[in-house]
ROLUMLO-867936 format. One record per residue (C-alpha): chain; y negated, x negated, z; residue in one letter. Coordinates in nm, 4 decimals. Example, Ala and Ser with C-alpha at 12.3 -4.5 7.8 and 13.67 -1.06 7.14 Angstrom:
2
('A', (0.4500, -1.2300, 0.7800), 'A')
('A', (0.1060, -1.3670, 0.7140), 'S')
***
This chain:
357
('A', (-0.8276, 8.3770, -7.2121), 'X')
('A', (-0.8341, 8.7716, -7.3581), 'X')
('A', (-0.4425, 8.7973, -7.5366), 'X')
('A', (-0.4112, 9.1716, -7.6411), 'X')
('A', (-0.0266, 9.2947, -7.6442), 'X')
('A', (0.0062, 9.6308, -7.8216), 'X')
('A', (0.3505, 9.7684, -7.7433), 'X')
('A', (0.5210, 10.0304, -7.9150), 'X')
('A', (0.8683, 10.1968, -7.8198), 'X')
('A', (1.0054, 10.5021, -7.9973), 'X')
('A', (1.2092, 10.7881, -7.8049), 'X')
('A', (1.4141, 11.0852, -7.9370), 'X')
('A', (1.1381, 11.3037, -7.9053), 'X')
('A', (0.8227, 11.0823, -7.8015), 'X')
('A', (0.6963, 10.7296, -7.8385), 'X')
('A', (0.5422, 10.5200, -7.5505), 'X')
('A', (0.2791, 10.2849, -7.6014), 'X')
('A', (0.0579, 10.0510, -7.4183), 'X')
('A', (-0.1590, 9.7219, -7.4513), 'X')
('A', (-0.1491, 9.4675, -7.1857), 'X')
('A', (-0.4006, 9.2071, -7.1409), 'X')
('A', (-0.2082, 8.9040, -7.0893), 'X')
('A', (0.0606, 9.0330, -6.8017), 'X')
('A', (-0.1514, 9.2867, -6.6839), 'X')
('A', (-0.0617, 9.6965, -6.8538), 'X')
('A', (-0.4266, 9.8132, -6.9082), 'X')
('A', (-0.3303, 10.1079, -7.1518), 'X')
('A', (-0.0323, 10.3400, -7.1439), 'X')
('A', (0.0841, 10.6683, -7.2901), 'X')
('A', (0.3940, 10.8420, -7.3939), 'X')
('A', (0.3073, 11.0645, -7.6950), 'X')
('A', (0.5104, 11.3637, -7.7147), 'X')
('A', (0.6550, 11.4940, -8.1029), 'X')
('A', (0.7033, 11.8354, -8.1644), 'X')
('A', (1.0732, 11.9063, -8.1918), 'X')
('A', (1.0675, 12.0981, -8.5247), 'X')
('A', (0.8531, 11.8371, -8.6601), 'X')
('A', (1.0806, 11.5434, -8.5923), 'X')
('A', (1.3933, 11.7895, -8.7258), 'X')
('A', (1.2343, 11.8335, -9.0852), 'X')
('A', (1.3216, 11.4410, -9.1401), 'X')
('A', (1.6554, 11.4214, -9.2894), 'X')
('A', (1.6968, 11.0419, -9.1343), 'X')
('A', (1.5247, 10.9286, -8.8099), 'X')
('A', (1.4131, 10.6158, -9.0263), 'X')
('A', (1.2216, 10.9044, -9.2122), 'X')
('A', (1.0043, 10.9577, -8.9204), 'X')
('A', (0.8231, 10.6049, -8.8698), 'X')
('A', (0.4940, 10.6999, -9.1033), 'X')
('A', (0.4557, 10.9957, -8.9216), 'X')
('A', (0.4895, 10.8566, -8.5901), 'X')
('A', (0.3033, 10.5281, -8.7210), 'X')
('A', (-0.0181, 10.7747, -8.7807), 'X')
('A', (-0.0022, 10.9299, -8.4853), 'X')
('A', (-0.0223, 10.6064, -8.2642), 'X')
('A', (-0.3071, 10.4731, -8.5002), 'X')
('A', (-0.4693, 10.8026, -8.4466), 'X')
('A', (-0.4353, 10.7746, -8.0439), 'X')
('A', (-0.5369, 10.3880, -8.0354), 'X')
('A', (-0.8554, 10.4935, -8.2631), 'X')
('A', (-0.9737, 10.8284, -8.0340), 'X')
('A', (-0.8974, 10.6099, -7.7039), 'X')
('A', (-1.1596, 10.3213, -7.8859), 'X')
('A', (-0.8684, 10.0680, -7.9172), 'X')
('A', (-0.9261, 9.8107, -8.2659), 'X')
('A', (-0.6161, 9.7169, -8.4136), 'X')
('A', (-0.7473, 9.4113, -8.4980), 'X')
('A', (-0.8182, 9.3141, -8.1498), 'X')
('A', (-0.4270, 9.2494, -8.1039), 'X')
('A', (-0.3150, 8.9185, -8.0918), 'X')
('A', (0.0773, 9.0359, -8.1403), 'X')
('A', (0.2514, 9.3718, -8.1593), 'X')
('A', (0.6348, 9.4175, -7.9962), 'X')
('A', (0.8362, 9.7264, -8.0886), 'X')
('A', (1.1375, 9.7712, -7.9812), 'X')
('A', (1.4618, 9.6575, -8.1938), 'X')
('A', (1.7234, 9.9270, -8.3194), 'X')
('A', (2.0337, 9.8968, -8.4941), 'X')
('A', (2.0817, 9.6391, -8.7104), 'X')
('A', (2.3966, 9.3919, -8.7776), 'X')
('A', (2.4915, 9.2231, -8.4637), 'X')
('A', (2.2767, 8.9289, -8.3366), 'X')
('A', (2.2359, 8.7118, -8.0429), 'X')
('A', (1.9577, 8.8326, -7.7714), 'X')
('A', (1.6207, 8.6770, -7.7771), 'X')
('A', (1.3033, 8.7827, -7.9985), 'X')
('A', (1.2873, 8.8339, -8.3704), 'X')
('A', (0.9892, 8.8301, -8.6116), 'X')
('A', (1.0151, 9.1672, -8.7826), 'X')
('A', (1.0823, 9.0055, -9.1562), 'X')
('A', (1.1961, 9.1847, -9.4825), 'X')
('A', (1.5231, 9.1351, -9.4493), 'X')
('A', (1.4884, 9.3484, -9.0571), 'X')
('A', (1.3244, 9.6067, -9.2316), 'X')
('A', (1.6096, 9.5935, -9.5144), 'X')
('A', (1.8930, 9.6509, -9.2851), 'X')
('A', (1.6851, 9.9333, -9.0259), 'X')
('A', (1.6862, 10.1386, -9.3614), 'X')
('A', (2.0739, 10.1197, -9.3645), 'X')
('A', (2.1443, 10.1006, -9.0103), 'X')
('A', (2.4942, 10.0295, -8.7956), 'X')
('A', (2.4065, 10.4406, -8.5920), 'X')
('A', (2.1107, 10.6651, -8.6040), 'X')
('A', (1.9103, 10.5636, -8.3400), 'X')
('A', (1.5104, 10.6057, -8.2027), 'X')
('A', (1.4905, 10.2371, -8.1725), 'X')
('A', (1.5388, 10.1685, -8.5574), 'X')
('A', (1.1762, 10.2741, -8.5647), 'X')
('A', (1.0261, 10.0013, -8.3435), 'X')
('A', (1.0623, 9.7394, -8.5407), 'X')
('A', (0.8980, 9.8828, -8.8972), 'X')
('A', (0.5726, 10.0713, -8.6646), 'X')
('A', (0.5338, 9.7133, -8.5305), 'X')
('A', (0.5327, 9.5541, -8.9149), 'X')
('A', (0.3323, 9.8344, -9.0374), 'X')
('A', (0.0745, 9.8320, -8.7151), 'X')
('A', (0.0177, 9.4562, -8.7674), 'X')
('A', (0.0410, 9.4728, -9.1343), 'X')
('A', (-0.3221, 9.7045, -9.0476), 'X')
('A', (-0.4523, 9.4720, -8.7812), 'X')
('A', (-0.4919, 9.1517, -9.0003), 'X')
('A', (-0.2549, 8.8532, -9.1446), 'X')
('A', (-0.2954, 8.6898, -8.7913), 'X')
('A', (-0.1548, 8.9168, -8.5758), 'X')
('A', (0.2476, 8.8996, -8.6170), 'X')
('A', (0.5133, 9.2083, -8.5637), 'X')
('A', (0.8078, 9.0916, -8.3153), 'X')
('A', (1.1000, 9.2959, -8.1303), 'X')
('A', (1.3125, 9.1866, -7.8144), 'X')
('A', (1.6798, 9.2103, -7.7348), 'X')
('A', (1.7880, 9.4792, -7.9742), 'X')
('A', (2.0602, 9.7580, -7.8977), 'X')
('A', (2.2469, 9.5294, -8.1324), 'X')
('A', (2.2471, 9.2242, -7.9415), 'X')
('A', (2.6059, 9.1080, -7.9419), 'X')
('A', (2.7330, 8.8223, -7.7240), 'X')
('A', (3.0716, 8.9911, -7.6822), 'X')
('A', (3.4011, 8.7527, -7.6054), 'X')
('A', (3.6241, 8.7706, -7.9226), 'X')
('A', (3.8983, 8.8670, -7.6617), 'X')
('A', (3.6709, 9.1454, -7.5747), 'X')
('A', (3.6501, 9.2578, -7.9198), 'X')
('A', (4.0194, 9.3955, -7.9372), 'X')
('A', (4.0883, 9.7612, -7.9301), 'X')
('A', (4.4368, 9.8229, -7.9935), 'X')
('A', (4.4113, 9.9204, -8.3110), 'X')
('A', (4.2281, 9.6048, -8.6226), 'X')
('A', (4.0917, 9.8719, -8.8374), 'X')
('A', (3.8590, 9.9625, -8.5082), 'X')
('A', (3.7659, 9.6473, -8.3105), 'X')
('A', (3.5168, 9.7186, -8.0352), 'X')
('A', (3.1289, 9.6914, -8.0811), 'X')
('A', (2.8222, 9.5974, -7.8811), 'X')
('A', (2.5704, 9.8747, -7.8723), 'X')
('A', (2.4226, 9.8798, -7.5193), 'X')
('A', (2.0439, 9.9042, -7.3581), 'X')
('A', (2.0315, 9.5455, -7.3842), 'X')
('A', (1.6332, 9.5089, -7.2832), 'X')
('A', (1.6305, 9.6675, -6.9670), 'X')
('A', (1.9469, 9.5218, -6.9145), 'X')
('A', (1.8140, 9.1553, -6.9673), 'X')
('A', (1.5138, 9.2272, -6.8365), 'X')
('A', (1.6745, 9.3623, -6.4620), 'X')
('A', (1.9265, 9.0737, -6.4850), 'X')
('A', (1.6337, 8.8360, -6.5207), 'X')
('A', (1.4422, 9.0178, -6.1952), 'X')
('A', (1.7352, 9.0477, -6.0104), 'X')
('A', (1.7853, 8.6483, -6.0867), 'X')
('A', (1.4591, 8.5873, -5.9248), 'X')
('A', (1.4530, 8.7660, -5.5938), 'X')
('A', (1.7697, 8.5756, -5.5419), 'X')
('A', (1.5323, 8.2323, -5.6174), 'X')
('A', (1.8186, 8.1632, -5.9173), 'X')
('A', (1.7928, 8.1195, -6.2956), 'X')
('A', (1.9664, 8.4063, -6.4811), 'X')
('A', (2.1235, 8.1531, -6.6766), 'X')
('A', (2.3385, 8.0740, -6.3422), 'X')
('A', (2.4426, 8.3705, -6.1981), 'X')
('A', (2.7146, 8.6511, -6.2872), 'X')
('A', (2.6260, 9.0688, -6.2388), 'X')
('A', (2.6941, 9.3761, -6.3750), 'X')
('A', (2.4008, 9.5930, -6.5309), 'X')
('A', (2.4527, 9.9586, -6.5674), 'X')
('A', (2.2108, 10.1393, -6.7562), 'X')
('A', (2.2141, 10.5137, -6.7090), 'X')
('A', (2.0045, 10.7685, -6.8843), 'X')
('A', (2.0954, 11.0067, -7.1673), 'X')
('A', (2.3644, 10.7252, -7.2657), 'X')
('A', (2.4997, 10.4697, -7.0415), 'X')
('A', (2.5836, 10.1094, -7.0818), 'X')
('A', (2.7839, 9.8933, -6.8235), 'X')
('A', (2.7613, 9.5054, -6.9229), 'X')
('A', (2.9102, 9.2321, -6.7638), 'X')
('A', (2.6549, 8.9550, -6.7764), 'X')
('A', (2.8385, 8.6160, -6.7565), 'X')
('A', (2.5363, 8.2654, -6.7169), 'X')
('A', (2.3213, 8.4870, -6.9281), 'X')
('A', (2.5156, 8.6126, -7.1795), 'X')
('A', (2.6611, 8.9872, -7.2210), 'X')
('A', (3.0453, 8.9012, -7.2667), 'X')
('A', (3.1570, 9.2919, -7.2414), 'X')
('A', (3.0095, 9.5976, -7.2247), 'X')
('A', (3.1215, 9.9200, -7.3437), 'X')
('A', (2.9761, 10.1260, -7.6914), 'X')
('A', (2.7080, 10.3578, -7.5107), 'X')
('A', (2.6196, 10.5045, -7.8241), 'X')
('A', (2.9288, 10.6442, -8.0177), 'X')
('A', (3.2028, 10.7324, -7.7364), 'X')
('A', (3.3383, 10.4237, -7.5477), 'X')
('A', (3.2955, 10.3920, -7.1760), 'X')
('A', (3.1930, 10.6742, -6.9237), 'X')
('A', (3.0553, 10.9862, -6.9741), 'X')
('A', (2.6552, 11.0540, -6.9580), 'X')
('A', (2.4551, 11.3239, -6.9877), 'X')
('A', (2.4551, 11.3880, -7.3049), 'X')
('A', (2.7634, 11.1705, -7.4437), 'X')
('A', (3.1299, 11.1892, -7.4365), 'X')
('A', (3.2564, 10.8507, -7.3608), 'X')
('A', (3.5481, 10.7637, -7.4264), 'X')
('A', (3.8116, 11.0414, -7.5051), 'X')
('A', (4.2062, 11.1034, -7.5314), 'X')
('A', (4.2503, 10.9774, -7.9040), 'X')
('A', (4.5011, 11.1935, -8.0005), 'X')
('A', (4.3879, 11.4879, -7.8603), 'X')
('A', (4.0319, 11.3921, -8.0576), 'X')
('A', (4.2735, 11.3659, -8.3842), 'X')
('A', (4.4036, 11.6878, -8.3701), 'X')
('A', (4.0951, 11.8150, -8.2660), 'X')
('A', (3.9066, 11.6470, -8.6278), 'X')
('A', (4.2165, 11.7852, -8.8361), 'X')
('A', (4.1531, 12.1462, -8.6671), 'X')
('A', (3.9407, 12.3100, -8.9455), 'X')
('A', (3.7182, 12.3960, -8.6863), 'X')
('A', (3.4648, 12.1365, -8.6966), 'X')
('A', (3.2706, 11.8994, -8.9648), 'X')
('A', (3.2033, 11.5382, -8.9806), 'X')
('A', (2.8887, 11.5405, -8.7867), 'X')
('A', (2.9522, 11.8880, -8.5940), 'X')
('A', (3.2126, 11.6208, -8.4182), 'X')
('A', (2.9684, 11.3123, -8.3813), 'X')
('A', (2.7288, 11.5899, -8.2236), 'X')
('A', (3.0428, 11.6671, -7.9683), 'X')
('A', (3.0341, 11.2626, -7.9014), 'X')
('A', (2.6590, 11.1630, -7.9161), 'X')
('A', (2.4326, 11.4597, -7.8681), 'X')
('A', (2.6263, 11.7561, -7.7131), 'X')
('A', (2.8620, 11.5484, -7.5198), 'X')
('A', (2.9285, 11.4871, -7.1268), 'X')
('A', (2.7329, 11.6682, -6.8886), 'X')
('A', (2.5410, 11.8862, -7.1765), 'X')
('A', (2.9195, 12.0070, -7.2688), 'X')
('A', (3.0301, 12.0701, -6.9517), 'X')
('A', (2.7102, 12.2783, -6.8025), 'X')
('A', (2.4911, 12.3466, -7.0990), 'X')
('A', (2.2118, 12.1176, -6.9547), 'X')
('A', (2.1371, 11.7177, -6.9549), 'X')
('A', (1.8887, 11.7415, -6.7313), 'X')
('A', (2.0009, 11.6055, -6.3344), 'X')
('A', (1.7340, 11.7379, -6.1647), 'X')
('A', (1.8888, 12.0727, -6.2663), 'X')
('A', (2.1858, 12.0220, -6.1915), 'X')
('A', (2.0990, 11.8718, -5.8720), 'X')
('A', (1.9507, 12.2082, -5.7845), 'X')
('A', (2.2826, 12.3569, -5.9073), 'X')
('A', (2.5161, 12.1575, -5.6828), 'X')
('A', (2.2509, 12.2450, -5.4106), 'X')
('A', (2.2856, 12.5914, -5.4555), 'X')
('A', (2.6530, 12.5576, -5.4456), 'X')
('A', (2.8046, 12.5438, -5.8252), 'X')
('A', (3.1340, 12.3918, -5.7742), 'X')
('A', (3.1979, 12.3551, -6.1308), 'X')
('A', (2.8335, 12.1340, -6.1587), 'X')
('A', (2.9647, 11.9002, -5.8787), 'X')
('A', (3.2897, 11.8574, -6.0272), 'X')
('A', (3.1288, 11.7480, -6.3790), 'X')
('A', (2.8592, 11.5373, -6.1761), 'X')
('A', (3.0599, 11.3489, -5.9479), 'X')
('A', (3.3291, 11.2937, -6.2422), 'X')
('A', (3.0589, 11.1168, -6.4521), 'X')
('A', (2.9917, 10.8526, -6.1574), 'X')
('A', (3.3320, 10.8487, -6.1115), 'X')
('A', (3.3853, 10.7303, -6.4974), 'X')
('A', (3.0944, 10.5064, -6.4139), 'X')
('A', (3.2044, 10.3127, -6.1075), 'X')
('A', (3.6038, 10.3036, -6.2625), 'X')
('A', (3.4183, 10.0786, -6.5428), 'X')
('A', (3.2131, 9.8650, -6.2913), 'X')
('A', (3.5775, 9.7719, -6.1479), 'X')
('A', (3.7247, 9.7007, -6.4638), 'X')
('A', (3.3639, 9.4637, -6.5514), 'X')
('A', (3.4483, 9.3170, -6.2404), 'X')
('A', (3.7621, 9.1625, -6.3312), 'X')
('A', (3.6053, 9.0451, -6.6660), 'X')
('A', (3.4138, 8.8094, -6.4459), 'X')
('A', (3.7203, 8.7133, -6.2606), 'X')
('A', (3.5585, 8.8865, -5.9180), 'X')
('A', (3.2766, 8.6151, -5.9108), 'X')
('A', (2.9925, 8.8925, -5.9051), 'X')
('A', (2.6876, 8.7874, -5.7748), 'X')
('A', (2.5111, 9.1582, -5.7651), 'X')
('A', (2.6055, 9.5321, -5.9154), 'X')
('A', (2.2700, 9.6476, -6.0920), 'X')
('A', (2.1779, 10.0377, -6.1252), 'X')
('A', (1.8940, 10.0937, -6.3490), 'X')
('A', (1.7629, 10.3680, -6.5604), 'X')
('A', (1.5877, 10.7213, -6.5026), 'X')
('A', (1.9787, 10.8498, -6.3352), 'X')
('A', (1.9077, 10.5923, -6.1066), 'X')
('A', (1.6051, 10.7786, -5.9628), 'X')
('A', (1.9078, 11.0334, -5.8280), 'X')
('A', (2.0145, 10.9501, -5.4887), 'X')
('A', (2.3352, 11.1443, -5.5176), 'X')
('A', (2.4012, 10.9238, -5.8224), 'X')
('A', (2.3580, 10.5895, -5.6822), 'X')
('A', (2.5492, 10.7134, -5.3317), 'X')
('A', (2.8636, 10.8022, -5.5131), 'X')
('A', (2.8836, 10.5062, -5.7143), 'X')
('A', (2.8004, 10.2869, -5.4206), 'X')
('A', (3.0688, 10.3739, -5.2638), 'X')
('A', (3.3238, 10.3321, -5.4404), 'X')
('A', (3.2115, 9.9478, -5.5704), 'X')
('A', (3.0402, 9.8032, -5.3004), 'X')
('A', (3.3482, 9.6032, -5.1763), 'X')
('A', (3.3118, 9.4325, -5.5865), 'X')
('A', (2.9676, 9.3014, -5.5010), 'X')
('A', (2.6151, 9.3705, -5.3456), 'X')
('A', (2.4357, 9.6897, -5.5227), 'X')
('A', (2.0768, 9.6976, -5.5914), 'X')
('A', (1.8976, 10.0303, -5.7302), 'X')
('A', (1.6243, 9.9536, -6.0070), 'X')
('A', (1.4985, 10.2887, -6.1235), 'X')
('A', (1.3796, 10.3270, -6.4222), 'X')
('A', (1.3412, 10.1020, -6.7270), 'X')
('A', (1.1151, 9.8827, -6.7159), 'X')
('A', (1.0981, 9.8587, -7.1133), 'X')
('A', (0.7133, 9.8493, -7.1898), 'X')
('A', (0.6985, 9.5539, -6.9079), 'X')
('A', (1.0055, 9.3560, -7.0432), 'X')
('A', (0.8792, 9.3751, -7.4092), 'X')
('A', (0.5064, 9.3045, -7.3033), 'X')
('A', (0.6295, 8.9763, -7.1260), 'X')
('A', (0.8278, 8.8814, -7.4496), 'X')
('A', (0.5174, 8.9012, -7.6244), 'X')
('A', (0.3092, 8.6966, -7.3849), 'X')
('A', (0.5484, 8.4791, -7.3564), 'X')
('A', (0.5425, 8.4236, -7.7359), 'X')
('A', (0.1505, 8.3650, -7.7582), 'X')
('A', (0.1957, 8.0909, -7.4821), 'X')
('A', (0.4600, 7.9181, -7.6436), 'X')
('A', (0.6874, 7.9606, -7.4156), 'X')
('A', (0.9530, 8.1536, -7.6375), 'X')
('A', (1.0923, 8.0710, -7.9393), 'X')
('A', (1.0512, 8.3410, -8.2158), 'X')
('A', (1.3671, 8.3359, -8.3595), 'X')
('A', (1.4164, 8.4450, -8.7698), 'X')
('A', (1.6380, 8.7207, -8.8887), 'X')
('A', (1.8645, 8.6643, -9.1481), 'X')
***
């Protein structure tokens, strides 16, 4: 039986989307935005009918029929915390991705999916899986030091879930029954400790918590951040560029890009080595301290993302936490596949679709 997945998954600067028949990807593209385009929008939310149009216009010239779809998945943004799992994209989702916990690409997912299905016909529903809000933190983990400021949950918590759960079979267990530790690296990075199939820790990839990445801070020496908001040198959001934007490796070398670097560490820059090697560094210091979260009962450390293409990367942080637990490298992200399943898995009953409240 024919079961038509349309898939839709919003970037910073381009949107992937494919249709899988059943399991199997039979459509895929990544649809670049022009830059000065997607700047004119004073909120990202602002850009959803204009990448909505675009995607209708690439399904149409590439002889895909909307309502052909059996069920649409877009991928879930920023919205109060919830458990992990699937959602039905309801009013009171697209409510809360108009007033949203950070600016984010994801917020889109969710509302293209609505819209998209809203198109293909009353039968087709609009879902999205494990959302960067998905929070299954400890309340002990929660803490910060400070109660006006207690720790979040913002984290890539599909491909997380979805490596945790692939990792969990090639060791012929549930993911429900083991214990590892998922890092996530790409322009942010995410380090979860994943405890019987829940995320009990991770650190706030999005808004400065946690090692550096290639284009964000991490976490930084508070007071010195003080001073440096009560300088007169800086507004508001010239700072939250420093953290989330303009941050780690882009502040250090003027580039995010690793392959570039790469070249520049090859060629001998000292100063590109230093910053490089200091981001794994950051990285495999919070793999040890996710370690003892779990008490040292680690059944595998995860690598996953596009930094986990780099073999420098992976090498470093190897290294230094292979005595914590084995390491396995799953480049990449795996997010078109992990949302595609959720949706087959919804059309043969074999997820619950939970509601959003």
């Amino acid at each position: 039986m024919d079961r038509y997945i349309l898939v839709i998954n919003p970037g910073s600067t381009s949107t992937k989307i494919a249709i899988y028949n059943n399991r199997k990807e039979t459509f895929l593209i990544n649809v670049k935005h022009d830059k000065e385009v997607l700047q004119k929008f004073d909120r990202i939310f602002d850009q959803y009918e204009y990448r909505k149009n675009m995607i209708v216009e690439i399904l149409e010239s590439s002889g895909f029929d909307l309502r052909r779809m059996d069920i649409i998945v877009g991928r879930g943004g920023l919205f109060k915390p919830i458990a992990g799992g699937v959602y039905r994209v309801n009013d009171a989702m697209l409510r809360d991705v108009q007033n949203p916990m950070g600016e984010h690409e994801s917020n889109l997912g969710g509302v293209i999916a609505y819209e998209l299905a809203k198109q293909a016909g009353s039968h087709v529903p609009a879902i999205i899986v494990d959302p960067t809000c998905v929070d299954e933190m400890e309340e002990i983990a929660r803490i910060s030091g400070m109660p006006e400021l207690p720790r979040r949950s913002f984290l890539h918590a599909l491909n997380q879930r979805a490596i945790g759960r692939k990792y969990a079979k090639e060791l012929n267990k549930r993911y429900e029954d083991i214990n590892v530790i998922v890092v996530h690296m790409g322009g942010g990075i995410s380090c979860g400790a994943h405890c019987k199939g829940r995320i009990i820790d991770v650190n706030n990839g999005l808004n400065g918590d946690g090692p550096m990445s290639p284009e964000r801070s991490g976490g930084l020496p508070v007071g010195q951040l003080v001073d440096l908001c009560f300088s007169n040198k800086y507004t508001r959001n010239e700072i939250m560029k420093k953290i989330k934007g303009n941050g780690g490796l882009y502040a250090y070398l003027g580039t995010s890009d690793a392959i570039e670097i790469e070249k520049r560490i090859e060629a001998g820059d000292k100063q590109a080595l230093l910053v490089y090697e200091a981001m794994c560094y950051q990285v495999a210091k919070e793999i040890g301290a996710l370690g003892t979260v779990l008490k040292g009962e680690v059944d595998g450390i995860l690598l996953t993302g596009g930094l986990a293409y780099g073999k420098m990367i992976v090498d470093y942080i190897t290294e230094r936490v292979q005595h914590i637990g084995p390491v396995k490298i799953y480049p990449g992200e795996g997010e078109m596949e992990a949302l595609a399943l959720n949706g087959y898995l919804v059309l043969t009953d074999e997820i619950m679709v939970k509601e959003y409240i």
